[in-house]
C-alpha positions in Angstrom: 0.0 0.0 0.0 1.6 3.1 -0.8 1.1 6.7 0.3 -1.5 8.2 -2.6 -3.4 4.5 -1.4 -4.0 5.3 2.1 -5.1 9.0 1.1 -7.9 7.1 -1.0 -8.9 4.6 1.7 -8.9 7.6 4.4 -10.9 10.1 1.9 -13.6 7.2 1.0 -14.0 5.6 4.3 -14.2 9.4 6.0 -16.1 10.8 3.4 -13.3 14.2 3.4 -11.9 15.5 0.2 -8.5 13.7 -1.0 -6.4 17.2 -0.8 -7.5 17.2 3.4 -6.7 13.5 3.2 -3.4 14.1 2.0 -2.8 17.3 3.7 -3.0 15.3 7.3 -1.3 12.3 6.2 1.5 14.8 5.2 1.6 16.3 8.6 1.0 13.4 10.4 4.4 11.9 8.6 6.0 15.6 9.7 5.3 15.5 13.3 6.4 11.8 13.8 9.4 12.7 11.8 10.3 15.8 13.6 10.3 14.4 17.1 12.3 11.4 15.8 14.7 13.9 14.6 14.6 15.7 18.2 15.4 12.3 19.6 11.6 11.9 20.9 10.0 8.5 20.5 6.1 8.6 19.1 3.9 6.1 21.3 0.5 5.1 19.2 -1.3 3.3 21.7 -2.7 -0.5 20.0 -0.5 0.4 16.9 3.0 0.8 17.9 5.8 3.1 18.7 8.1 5.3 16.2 11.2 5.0 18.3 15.4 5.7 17.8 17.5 3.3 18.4 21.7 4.0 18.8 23.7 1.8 17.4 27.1 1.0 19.0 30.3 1.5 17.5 31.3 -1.5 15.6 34.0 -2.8 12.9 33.3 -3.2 9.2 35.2 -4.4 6.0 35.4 -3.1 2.8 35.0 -6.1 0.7 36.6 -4.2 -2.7 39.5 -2.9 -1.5 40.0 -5.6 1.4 40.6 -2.8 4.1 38.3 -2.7 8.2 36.8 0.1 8.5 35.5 1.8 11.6 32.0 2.6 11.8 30.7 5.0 14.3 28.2 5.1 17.2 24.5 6.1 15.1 21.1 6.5 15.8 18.4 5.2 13.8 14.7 5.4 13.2 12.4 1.9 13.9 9.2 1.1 14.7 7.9 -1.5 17.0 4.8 -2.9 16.5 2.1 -3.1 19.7 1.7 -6.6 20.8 -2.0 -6.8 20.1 -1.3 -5.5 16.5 1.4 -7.9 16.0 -1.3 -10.6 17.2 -3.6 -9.5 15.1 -1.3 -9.5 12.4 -0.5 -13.1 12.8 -3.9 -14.4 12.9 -5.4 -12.9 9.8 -2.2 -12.7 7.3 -2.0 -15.8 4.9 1.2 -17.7 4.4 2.1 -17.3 0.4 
């Protein structure tokens, strides 16, 4: 499902025109962003948490020129599903 998808399922199923569809999809995607950015974690009770997660320091290799290379302490964004999502999730999704 991609973004211009979930505009159409919001605008038919709330009965609001696509552009205000869009427009708080847009900002809802902005806010969760900017407080990830601030180092904030977004908490969406029975759907899941927007969190950051720091990544240690660790060693890595450069494969092409055979070389270890250092890679530095990072954070990144994740997001962790809510358990009763995640159960919900495994109950109704078929195997393919």
């Amino acid at each position: 499902m991609t973004k211009a998808d979930i505009v159409n399922e919001i605008s038919e199923r709330t009965g609001i025109e696509k552009i205000a569809a869009q427009a708080t999809v847009e900002e809802f995607m902005k806010v969760v962003r900017q407080s990830l950015e601030k180092g904030n974690n977004v908490y969406l009770r029975g759907f899941g948490s927007f969190i950051v997660k720091k990544r240690a320091q660790k060693t890595g290799r450069n494969i092409s020129k055979n070389t270890t290379i250092i890679i530095p302490a990072h954070y990144i964004p994740a997001f962790k599903p809510a358990k009763t999502f995640m159960d919900r999730v495994k109950r109704n999704v078929p195997v393919k």
